[in-house]
PQR file of N, CA, C, O and H, with PARSE charges and radii, in Angstrom:
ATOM      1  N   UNK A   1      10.104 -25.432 145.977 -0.4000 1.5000
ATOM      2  CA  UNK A   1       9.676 -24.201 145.360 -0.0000 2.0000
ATOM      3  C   UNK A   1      10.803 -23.659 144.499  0.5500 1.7000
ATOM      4  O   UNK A   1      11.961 -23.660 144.917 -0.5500 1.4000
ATOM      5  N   UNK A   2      10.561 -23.318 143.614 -0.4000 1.5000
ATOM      6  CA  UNK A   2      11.716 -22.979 142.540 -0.0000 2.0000
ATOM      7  C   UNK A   2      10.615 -21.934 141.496  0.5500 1.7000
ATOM      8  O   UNK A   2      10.442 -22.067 140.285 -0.5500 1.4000
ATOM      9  H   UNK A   2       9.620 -23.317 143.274  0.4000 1.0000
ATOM     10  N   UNK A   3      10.145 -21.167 142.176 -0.4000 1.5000
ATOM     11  CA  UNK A   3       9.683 -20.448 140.930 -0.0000 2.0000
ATOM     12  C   UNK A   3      10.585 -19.001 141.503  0.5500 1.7000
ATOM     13  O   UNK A   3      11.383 -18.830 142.424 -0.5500 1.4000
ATOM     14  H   UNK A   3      10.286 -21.059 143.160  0.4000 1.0000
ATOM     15  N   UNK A   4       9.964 -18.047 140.381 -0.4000 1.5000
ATOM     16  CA  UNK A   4      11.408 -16.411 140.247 -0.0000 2.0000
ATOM     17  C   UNK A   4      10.452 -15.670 141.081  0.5500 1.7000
ATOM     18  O   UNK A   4       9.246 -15.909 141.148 -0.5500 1.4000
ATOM     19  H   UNK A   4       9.316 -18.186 139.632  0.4000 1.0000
ATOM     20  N   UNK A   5      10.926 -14.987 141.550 -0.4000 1.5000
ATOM     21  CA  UNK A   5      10.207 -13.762 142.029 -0.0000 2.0000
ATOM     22  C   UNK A   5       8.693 -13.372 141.208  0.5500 1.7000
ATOM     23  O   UNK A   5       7.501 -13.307 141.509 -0.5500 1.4000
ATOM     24  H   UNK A   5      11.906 -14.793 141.496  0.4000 1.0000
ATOM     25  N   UNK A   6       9.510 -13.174 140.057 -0.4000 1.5000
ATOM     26  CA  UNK A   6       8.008 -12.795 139.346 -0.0000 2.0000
ATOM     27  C   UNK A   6       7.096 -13.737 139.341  0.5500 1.7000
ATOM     28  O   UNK A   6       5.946 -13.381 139.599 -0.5500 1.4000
ATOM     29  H   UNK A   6      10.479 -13.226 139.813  0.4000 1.0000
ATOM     30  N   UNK A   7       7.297 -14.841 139.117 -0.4000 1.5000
ATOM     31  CA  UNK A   7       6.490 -16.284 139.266 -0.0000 2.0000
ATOM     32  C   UNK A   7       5.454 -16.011 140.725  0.5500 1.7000
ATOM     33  O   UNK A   7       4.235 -15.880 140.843 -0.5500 1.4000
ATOM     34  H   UNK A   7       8.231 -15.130 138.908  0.4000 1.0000
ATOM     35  N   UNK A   8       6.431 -16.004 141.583 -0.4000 1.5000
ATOM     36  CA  UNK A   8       5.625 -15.822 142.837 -0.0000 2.0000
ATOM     37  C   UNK A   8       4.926 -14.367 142.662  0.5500 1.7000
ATOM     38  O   UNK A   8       3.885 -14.646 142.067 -0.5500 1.4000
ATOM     39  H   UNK A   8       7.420 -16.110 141.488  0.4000 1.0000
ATOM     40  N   UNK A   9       4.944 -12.899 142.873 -0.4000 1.5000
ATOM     41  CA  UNK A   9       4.288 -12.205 142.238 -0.0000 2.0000
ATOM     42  C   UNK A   9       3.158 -12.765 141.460  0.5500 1.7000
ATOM     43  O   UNK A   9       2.176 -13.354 141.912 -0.5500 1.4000
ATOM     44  H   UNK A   9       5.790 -12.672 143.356  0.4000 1.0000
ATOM     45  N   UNK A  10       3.401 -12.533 140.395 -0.4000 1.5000
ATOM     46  CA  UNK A  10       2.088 -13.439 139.833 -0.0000 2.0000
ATOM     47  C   UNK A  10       1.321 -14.240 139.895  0.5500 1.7000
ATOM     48  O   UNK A  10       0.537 -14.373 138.956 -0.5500 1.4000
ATOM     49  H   UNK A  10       4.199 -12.054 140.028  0.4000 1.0000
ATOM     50  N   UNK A  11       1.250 -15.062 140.994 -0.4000 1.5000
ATOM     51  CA  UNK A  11       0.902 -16.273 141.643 -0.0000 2.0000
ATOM     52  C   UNK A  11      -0.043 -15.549 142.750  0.5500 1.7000
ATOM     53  O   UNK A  11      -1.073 -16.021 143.230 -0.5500 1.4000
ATOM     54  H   UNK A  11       1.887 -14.954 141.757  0.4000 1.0000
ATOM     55  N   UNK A  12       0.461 -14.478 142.998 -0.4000 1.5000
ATOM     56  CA  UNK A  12      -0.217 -13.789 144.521 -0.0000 2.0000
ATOM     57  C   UNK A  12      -1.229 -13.083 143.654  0.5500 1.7000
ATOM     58  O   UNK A  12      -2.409 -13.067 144.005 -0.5500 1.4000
ATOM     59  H   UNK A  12       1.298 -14.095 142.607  0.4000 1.0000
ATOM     60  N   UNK A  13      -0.821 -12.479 142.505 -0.4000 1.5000
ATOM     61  CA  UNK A  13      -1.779 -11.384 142.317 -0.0000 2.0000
ATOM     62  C   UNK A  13      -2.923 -12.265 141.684  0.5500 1.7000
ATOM     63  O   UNK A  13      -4.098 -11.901 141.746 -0.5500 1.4000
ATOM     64  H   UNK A  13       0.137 -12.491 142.220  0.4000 1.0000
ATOM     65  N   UNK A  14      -2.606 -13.224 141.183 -0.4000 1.5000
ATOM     66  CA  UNK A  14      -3.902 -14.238 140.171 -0.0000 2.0000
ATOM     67  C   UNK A  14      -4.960 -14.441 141.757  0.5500 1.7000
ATOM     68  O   UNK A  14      -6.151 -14.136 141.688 -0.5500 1.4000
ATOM     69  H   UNK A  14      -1.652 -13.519 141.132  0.4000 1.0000
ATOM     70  N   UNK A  15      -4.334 -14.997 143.167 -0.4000 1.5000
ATOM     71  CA  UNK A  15      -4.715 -15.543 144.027 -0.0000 2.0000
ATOM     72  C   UNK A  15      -5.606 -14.407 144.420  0.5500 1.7000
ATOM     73  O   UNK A  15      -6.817 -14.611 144.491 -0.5500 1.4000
ATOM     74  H   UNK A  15      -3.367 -15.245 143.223  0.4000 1.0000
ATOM     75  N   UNK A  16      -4.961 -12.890 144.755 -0.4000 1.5000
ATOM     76  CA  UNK A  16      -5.730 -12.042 145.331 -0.0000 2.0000
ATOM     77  C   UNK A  16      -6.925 -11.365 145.072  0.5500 1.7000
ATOM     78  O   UNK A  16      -7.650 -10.674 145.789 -0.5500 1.4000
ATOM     79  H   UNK A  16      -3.977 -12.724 144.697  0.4000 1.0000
ATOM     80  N   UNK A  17      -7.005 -11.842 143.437 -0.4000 1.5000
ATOM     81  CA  UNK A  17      -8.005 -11.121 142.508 -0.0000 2.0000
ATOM     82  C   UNK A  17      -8.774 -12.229 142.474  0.5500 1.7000
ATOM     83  O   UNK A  17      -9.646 -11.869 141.684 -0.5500 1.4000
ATOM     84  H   UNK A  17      -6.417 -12.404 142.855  0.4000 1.0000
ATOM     85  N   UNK A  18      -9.123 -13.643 142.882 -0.4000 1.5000
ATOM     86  CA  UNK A  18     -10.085 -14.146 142.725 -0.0000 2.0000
ATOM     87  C   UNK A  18     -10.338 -14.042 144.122  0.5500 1.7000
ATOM     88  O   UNK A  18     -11.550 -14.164 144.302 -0.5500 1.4000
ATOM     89  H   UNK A  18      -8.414 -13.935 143.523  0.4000 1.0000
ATOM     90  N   UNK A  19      -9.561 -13.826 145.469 -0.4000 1.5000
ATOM     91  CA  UNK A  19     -10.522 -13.915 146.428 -0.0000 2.0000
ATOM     92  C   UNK A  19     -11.117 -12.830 146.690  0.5500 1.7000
ATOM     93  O   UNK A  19     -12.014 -12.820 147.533 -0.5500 1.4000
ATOM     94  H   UNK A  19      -8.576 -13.727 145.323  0.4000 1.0000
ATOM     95  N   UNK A  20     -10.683 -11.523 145.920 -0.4000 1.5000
ATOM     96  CA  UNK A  20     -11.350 -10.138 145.795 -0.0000 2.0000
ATOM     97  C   UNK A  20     -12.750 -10.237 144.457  0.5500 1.7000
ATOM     98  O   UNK A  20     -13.474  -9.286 144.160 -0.5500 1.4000
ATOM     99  H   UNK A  20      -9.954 -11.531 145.235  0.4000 1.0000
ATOM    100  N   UNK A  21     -12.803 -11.278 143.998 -0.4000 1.5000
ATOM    101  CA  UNK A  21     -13.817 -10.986 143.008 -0.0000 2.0000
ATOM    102  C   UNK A  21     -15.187 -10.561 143.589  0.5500 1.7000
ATOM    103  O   UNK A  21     -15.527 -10.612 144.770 -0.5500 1.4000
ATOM    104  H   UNK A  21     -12.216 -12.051 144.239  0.4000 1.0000
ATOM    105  N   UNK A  22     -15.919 -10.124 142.506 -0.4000 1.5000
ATOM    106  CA  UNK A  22     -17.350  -9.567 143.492 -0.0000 2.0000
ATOM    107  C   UNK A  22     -17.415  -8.385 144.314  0.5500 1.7000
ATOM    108  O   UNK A  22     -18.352  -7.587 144.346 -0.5500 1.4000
ATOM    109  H   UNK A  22     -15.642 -10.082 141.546  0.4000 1.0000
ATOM    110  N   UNK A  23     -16.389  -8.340 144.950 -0.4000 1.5000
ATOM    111  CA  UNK A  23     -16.066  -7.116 146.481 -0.0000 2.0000
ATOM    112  C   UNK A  23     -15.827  -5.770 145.841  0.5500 1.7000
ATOM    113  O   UNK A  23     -15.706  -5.785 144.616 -0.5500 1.4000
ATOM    114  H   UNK A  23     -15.628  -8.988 144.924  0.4000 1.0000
ATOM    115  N   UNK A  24     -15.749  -4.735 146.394 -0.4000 1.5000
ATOM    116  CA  UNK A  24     -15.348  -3.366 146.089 -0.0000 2.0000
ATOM    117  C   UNK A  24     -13.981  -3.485 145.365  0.5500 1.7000
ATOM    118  O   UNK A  24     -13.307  -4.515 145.394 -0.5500 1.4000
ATOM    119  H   UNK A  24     -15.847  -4.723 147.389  0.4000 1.0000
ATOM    120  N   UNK A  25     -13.631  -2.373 144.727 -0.4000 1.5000
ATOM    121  CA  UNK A  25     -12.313  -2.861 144.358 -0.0000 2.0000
ATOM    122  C   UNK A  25     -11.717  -1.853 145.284  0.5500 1.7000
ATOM    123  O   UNK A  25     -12.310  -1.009 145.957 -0.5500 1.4000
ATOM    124  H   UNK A  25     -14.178  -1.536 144.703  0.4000 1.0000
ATOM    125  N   UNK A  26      -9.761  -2.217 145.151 -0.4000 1.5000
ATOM    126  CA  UNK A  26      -9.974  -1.768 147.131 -0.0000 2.0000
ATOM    127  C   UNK A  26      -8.937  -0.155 146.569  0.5500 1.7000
ATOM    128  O   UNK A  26      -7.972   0.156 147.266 -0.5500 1.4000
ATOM    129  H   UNK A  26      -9.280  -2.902 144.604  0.4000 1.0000
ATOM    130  N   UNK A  27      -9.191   0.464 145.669 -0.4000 1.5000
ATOM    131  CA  UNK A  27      -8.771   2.026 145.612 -0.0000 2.0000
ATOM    132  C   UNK A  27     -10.552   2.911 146.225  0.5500 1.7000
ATOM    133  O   UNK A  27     -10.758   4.117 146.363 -0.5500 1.4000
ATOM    134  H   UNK A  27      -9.976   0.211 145.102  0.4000 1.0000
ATOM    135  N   UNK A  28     -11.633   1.618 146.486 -0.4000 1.5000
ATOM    136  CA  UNK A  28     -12.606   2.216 147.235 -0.0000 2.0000
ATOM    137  C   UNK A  28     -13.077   1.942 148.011  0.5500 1.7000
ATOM    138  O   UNK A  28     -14.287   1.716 148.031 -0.5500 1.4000
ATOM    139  H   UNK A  28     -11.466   0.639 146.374  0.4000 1.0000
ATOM    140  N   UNK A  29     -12.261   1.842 149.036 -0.4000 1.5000
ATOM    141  CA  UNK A  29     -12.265   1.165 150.107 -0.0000 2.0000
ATOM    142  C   UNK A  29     -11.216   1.916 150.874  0.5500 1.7000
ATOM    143  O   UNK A  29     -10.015   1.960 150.606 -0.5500 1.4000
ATOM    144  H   UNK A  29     -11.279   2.026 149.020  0.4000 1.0000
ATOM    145  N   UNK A  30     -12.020   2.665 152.147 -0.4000 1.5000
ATOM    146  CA  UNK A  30     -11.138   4.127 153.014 -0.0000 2.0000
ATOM    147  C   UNK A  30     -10.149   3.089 154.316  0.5500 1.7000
ATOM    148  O   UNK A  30     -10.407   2.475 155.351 -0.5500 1.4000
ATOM    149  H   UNK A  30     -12.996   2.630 152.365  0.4000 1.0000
ATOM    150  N   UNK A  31      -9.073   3.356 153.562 -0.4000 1.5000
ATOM    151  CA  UNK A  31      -8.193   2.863 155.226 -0.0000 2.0000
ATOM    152  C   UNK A  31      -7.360   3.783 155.656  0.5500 1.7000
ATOM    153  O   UNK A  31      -7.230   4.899 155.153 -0.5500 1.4000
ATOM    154  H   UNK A  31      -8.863   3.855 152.721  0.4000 1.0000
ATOM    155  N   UNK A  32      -6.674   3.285 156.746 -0.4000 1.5000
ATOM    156  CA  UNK A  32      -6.207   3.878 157.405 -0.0000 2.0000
ATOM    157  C   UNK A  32      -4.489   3.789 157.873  0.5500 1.7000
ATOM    158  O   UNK A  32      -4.189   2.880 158.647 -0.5500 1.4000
ATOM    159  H   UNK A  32      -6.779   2.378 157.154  0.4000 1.0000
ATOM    160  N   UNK A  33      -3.683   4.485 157.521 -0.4000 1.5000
ATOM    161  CA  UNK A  33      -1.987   3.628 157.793 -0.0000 2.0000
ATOM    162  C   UNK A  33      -1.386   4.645 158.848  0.5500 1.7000
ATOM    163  O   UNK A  33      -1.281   5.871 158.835 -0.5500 1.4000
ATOM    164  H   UNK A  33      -3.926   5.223 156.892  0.4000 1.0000
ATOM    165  N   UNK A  34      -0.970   3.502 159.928 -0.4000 1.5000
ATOM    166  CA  UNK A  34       0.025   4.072 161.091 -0.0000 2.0000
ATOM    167  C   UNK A  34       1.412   4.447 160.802  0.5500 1.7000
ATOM    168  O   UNK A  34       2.029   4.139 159.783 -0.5500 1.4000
ATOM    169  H   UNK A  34      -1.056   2.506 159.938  0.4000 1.0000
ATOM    170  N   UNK A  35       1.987   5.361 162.105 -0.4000 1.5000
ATOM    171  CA  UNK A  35       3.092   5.481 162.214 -0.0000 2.0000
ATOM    172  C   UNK A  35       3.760   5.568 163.210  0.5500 1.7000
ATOM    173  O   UNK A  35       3.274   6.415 163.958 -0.5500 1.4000
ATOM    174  H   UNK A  35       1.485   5.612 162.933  0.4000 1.0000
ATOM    175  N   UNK A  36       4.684   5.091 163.624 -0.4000 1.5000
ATOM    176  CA  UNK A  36       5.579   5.178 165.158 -0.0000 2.0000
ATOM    177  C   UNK A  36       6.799   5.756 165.088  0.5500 1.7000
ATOM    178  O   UNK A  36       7.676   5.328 164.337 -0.5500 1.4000
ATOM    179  H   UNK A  36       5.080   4.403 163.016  0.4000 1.0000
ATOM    180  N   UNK A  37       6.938   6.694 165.804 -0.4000 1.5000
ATOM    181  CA  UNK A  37       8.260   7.253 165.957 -0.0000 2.0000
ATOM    182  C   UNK A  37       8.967   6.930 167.312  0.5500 1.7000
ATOM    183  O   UNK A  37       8.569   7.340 168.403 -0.5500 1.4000
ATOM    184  H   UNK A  37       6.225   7.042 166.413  0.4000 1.0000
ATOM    185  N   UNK A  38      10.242   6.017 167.075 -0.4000 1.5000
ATOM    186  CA  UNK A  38      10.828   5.876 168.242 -0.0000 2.0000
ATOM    187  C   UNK A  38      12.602   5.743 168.391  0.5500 1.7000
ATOM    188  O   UNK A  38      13.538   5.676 167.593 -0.5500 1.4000
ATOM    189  H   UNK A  38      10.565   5.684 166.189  0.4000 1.0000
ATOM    190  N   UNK A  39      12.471   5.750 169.662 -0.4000 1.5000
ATOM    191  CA  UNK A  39      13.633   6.221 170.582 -0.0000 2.0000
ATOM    192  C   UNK A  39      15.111   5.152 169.570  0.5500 1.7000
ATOM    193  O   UNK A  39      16.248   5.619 169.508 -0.5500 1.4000
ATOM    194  H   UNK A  39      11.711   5.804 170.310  0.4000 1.0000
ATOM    195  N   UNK A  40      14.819   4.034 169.030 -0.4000 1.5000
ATOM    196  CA  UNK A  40      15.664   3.067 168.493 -0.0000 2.0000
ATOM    197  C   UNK A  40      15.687   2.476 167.794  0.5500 1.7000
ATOM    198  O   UNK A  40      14.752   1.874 168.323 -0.5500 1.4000
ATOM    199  H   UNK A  40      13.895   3.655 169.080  0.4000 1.0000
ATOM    200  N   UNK A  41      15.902   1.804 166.754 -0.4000 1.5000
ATOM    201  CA  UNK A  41      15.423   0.806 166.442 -0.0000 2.0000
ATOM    202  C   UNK A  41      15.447  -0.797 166.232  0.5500 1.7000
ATOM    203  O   UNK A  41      15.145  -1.568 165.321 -0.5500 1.4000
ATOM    204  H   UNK A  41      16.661   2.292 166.324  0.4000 1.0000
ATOM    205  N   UNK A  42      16.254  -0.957 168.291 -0.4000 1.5000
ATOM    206  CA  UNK A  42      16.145  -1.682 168.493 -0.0000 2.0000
ATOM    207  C   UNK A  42      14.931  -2.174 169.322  0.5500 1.7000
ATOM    208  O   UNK A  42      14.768  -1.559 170.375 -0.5500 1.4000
ATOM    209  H   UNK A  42      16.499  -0.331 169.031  0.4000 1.0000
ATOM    210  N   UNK A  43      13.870  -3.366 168.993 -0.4000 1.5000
ATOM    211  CA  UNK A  43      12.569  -2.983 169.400 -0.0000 2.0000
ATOM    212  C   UNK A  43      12.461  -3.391 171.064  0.5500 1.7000
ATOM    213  O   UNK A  43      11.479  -3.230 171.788 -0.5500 1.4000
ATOM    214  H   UNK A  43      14.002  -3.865 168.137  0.4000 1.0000
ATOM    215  N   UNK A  44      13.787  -3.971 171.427 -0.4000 1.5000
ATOM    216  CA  UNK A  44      13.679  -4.302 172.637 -0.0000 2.0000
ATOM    217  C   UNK A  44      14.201  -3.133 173.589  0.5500 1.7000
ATOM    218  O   UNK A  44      14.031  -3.152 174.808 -0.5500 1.4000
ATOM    219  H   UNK A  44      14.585  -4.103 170.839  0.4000 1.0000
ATOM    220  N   UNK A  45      14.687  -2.377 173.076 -0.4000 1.5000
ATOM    221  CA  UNK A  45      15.510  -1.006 174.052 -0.0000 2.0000
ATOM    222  C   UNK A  45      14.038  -0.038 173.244  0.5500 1.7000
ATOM    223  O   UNK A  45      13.574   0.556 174.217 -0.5500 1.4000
ATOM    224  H   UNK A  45      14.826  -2.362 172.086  0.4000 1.0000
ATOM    225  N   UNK A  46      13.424   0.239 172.372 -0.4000 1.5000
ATOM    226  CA  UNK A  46      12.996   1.621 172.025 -0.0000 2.0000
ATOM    227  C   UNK A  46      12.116   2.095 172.631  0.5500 1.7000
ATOM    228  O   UNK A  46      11.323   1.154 172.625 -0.5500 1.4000
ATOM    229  H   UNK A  46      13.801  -0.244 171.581  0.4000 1.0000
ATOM    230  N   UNK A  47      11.647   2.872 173.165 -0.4000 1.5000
ATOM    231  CA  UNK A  47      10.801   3.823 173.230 -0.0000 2.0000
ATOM    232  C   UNK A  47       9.911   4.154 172.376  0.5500 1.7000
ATOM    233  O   UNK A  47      10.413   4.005 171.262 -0.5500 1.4000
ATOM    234  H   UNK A  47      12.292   3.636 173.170  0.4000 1.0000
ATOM    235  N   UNK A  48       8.229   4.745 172.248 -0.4000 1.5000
ATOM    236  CA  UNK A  48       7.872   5.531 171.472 -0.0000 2.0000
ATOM    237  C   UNK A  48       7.672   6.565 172.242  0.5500 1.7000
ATOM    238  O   UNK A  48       7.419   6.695 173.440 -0.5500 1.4000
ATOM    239  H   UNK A  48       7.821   4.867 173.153  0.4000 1.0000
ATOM    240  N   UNK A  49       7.877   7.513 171.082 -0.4000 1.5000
ATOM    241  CA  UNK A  49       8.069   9.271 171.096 -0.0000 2.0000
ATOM    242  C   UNK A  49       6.582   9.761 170.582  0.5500 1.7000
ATOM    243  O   UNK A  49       5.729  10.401 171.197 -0.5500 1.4000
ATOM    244  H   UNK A  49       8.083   7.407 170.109  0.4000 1.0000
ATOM    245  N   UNK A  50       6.568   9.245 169.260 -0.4000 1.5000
ATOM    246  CA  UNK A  50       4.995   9.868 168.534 -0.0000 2.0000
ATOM    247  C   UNK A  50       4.353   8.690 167.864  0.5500 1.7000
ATOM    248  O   UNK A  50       4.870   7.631 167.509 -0.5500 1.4000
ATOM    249  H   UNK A  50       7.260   8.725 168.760  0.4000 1.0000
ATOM    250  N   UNK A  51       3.265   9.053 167.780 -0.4000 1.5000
ATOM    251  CA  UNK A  51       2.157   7.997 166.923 -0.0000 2.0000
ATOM    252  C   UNK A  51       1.419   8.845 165.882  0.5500 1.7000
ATOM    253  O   UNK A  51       1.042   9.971 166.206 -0.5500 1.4000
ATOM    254  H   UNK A  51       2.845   9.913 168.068  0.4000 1.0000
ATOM    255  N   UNK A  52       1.154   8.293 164.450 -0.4000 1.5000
ATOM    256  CA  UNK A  52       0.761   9.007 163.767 -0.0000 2.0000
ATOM    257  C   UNK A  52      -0.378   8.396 162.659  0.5500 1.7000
ATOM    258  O   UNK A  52       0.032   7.257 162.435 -0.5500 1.4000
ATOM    259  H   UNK A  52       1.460   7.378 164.187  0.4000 1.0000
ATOM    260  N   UNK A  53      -1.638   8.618 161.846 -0.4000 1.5000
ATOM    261  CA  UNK A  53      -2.476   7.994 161.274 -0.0000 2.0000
ATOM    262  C   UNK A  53      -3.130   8.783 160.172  0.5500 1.7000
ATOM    263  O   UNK A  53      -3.739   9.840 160.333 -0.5500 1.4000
ATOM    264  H   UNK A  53      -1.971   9.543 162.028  0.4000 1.0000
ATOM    265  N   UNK A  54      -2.976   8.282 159.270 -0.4000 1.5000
ATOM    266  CA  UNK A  54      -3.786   9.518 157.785 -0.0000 2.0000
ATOM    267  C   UNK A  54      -4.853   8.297 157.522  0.5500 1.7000
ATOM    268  O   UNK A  54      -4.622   7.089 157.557 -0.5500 1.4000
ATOM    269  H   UNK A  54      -2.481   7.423 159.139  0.4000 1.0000
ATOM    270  N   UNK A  55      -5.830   8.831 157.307 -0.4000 1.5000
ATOM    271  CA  UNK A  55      -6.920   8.039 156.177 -0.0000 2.0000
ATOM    272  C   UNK A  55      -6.511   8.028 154.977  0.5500 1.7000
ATOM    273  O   UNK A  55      -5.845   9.029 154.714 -0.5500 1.4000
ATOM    274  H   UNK A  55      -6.017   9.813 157.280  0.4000 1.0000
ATOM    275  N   UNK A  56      -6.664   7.136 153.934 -0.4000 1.5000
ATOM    276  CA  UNK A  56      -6.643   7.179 152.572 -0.0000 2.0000
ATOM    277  C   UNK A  56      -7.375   6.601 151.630  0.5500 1.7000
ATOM    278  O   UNK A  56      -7.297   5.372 151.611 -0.5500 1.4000
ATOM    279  H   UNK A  56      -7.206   6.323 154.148  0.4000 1.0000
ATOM    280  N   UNK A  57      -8.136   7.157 150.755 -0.4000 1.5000
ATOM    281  CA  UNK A  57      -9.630   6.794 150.319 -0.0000 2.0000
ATOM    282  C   UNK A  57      -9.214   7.543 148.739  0.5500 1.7000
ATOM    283  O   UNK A  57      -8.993   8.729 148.496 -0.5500 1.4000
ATOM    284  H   UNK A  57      -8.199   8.155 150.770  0.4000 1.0000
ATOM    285  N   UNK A  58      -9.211   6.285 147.765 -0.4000 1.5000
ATOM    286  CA  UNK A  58      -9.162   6.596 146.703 -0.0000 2.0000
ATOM    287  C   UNK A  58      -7.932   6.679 145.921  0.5500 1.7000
ATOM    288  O   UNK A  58      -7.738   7.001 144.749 -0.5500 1.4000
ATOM    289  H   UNK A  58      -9.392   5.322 147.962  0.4000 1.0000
ATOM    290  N   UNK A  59      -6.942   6.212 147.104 -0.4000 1.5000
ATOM    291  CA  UNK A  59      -5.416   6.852 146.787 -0.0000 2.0000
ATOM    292  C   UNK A  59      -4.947   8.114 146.824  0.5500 1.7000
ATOM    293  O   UNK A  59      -3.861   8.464 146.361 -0.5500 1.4000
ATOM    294  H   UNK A  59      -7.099   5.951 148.056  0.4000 1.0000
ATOM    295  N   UNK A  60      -6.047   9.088 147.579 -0.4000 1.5000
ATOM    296  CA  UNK A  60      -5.354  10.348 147.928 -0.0000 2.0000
ATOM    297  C   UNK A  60      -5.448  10.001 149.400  0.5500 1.7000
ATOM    298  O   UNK A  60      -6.095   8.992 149.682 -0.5500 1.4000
ATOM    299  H   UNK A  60      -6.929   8.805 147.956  0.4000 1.0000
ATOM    300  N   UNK A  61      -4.744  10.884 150.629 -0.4000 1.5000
ATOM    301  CA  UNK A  61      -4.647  10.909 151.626 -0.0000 2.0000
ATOM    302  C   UNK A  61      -5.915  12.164 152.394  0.5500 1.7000
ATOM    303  O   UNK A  61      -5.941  13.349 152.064 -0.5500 1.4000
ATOM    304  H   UNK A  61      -4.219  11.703 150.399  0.4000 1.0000
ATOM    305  N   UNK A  62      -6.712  11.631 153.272 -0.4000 1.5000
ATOM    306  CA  UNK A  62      -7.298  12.279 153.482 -0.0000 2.0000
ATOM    307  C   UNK A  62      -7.137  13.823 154.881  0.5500 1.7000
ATOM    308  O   UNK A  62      -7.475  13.821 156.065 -0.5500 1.4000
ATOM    309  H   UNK A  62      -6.691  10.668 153.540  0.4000 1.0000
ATOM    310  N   UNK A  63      -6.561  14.817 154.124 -0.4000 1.5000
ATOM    311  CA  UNK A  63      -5.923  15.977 154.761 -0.0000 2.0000
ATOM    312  C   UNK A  63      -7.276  15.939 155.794  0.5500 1.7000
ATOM    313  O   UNK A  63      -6.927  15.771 156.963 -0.5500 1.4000
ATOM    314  H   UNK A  63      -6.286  14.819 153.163  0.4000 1.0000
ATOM    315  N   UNK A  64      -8.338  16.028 155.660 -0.4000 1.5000
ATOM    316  CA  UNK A  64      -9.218  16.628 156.660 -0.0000 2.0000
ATOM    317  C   UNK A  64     -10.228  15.369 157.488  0.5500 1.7000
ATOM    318  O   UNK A  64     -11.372  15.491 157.926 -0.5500 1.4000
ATOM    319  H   UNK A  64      -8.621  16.165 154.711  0.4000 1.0000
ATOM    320  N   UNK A  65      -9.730  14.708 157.495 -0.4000 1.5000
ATOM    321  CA  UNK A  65     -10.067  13.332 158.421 -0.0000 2.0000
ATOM    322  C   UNK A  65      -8.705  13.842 159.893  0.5500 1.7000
ATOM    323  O   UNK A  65      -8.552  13.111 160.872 -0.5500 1.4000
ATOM    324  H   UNK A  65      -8.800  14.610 157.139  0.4000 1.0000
TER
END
């Protein structure tokens, strides 16, 4: 493998857009992204403290979800 960064980049995005063809396009498409707050960040000593989750639909974050 010897291609540049961008090579690869571009390689992913040509790949991702044909296996997305047809489908929703995905700024409409509602997900959802976690968060963990913890004690370390070593993952074998840490603790979690808090857990946290926003919806996001459209590329705004959904305040009232």
């Amino acid at each position: 493998m010897n291609e540049t960064p961008a090579e690869l980049v571009c390689a992913y995005q040509n790949y991702a857009a044909k296996k997305r063809s047809g489908k929703k396009p995905l700024d409409a498409i509602r997900f959802v992204s976690f968060d963990a707050e913890t004690t370390s960040l070593d993952p074998l000593q840490a603790g979690v403290v808090a857990l946290g989750a926003v919806a996001v639909l459209d590329g705004d974050i959904q305040m009232d979800d």
